[in-house]
C-alpha positions as CSV (number, residue, x, y, z in Angstrom):
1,X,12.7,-20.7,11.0
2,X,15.9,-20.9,9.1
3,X,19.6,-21.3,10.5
4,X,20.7,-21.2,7.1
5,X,18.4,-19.9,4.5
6,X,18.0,-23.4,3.0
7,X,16.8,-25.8,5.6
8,X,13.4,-24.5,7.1
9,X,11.2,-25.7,10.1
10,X,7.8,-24.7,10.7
11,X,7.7,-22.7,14.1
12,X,4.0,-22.0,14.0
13,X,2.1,-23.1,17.1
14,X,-1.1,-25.0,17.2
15,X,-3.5,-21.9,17.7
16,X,-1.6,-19.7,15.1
17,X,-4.4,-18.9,12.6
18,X,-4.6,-21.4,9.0
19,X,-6.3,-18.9,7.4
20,X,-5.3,-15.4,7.0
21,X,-5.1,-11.8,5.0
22,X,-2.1,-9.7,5.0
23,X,0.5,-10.0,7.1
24,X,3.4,-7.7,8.3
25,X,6.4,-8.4,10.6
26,X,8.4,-6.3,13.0
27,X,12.0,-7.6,14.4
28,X,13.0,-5.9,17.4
29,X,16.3,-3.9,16.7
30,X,17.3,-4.4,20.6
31,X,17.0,-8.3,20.7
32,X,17.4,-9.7,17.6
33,X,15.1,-13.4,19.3
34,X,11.8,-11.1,19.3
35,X,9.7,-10.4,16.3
36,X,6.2,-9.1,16.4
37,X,3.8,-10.5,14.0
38,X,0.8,-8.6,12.7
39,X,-2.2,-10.1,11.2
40,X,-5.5,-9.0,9.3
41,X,-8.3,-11.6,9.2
42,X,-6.8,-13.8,11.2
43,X,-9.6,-17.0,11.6
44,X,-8.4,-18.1,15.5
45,X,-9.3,-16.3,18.8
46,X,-8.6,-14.3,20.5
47,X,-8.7,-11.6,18.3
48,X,-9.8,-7.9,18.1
49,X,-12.2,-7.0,14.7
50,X,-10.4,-10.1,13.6
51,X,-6.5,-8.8,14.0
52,X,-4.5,-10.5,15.6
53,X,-0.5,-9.4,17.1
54,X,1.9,-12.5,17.9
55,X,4.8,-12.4,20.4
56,X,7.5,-14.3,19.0
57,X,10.8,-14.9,21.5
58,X,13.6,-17.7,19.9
59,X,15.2,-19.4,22.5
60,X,17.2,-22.6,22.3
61,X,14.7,-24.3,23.4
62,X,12.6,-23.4,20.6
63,X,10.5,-20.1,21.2
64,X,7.4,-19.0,22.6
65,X,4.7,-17.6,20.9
66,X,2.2,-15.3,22.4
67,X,-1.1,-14.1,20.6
68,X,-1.7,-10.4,22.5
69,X,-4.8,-9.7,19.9
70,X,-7.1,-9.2,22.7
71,X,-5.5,-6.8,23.6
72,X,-5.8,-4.5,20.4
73,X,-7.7,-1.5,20.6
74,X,-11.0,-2.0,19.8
75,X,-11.5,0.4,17.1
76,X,-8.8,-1.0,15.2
77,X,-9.3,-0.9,11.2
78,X,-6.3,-2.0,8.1
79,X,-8.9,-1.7,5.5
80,X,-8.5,-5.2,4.5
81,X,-4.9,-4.7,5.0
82,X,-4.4,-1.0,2.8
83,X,-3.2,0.3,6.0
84,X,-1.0,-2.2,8.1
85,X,2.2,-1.8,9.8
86,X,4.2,-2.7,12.9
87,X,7.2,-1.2,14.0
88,X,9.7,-1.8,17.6
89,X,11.3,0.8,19.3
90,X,15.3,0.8,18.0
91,X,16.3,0.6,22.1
92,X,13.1,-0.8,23.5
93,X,11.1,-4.3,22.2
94,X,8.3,-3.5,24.2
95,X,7.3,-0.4,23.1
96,X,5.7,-1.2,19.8
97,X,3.7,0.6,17.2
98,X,1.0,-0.7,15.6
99,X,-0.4,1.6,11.9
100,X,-4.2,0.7,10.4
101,X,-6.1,4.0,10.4
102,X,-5.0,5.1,13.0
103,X,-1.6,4.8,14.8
104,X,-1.3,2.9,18.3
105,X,1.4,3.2,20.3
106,X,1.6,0.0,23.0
107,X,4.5,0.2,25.6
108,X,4.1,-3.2,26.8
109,X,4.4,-4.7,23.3
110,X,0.2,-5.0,23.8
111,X,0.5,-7.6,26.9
112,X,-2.6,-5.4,27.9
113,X,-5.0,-2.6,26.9
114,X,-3.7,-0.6,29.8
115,X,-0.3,0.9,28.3
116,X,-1.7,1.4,24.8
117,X,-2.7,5.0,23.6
118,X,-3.5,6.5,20.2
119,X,-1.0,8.9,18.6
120,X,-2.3,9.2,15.3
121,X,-4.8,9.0,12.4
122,X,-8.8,10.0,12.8
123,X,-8.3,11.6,15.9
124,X,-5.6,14.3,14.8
125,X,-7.2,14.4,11.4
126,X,-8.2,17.2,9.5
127,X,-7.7,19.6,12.3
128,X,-3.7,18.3,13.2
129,X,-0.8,17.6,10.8
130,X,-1.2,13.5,11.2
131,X,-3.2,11.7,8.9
132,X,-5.3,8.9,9.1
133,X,-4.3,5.7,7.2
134,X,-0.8,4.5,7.7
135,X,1.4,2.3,5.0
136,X,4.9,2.6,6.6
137,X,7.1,4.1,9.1
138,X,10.4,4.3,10.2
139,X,12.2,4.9,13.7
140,X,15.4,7.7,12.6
141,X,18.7,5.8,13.0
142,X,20.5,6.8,16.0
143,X,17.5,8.6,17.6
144,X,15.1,5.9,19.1
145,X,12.6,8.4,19.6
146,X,12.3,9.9,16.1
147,X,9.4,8.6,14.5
148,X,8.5,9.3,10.4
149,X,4.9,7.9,9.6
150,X,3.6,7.6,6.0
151,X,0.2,7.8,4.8
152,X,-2.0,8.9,2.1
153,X,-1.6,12.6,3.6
154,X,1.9,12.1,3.0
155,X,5.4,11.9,5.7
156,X,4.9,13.3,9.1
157,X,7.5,13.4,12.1
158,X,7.0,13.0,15.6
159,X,10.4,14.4,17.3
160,X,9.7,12.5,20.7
161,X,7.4,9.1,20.0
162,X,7.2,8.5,24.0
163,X,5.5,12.0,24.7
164,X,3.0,11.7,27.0
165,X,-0.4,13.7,26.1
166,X,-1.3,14.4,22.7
167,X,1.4,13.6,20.5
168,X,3.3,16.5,18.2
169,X,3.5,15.5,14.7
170,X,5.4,18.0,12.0
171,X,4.3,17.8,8.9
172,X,7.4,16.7,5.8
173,X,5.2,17.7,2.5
174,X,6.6,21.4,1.9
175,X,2.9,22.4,0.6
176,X,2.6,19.6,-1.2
177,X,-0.9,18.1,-0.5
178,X,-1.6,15.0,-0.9
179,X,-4.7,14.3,1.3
């Protein structure tokens, strides 16, 4: 951590993993003190198919750092990585979305496996407009609950992220087919 972009101390607990693959990091746009951290072979416990998501809350005390991998869905898959992101709600920093092959969606920010549910990827692929594999996303500014997801089937839009149910996803590729 950084107050000023030159002077840096090392925030990483005792447990945080010393050996790792990729990782990705999402800042939560409604409280600027909470980032979640995402990581692919991570080498400490607990951890689910060796992915790990970190908690991170600043306070002046110094933070607290929570490691919620246990609570990952248990069929989760980055593909070494390929397919890895994490994204926070614009208006909410526990509702968090986590991208491998599939897309997660937690709304506890993955304290536990009860409020997580999957919106996208194998399960609404090839017979739904979401594809499997995910490489970015982005909330729409000024709508909290517009979500664009890409992946190697291209850009697809969910209008309403919290539905409940099976999620609606709208294709962006204009017949362009990229799968």
């Amino acid at each position: 951590r950084s107050p000023d972009g030159v002077s840096w101390t090392n925030i990483a607990p005792a447990t945080f993993p010393t050996s790792t693959g990729r990782i990705v990091f999402g800042p939560a746009p409604s409280n600027p003190n909470v980032v979640y951290v995402f990581i692919e072979q991570a080498n400490t416990t607990p951890a689910t198919s060796g992915h790990q998501l970190w908690k991170y809350t600043y306070n002046a005390g110094g933070g607290i750092w929570e490691n919620r991998g246990g609570n990952l869905p248990g069929d989760i898959s980055t593909q070494s990585g390929y397919d890895q992101t994490v994204h926070v709600k614009p208006d909410n920093e526990d509702f968090v979305l986590i991208g491998g092959t599939n897309l997660y969606r937690s709304t506890n920010g993955f304290a536990s496996t009860a409020a997580t549910t999957t919106i996208g990827g194998y399960p609404y692929w090839p017979q739904g407009p979401h594809h499997p594999d995910l490489q970015s996303g982005a909330f729409k500014l000024g709508s909290p609950n517009v979500y664009y997801s890409g992946n190697d089937g291209g850009i697809q839009r969910a209008d309403d992220i919290t539905m409940a149910g099976t999620m609606l996803w709208t294709t962006l590729n204009n017949g362009f087919n990229v799968i």
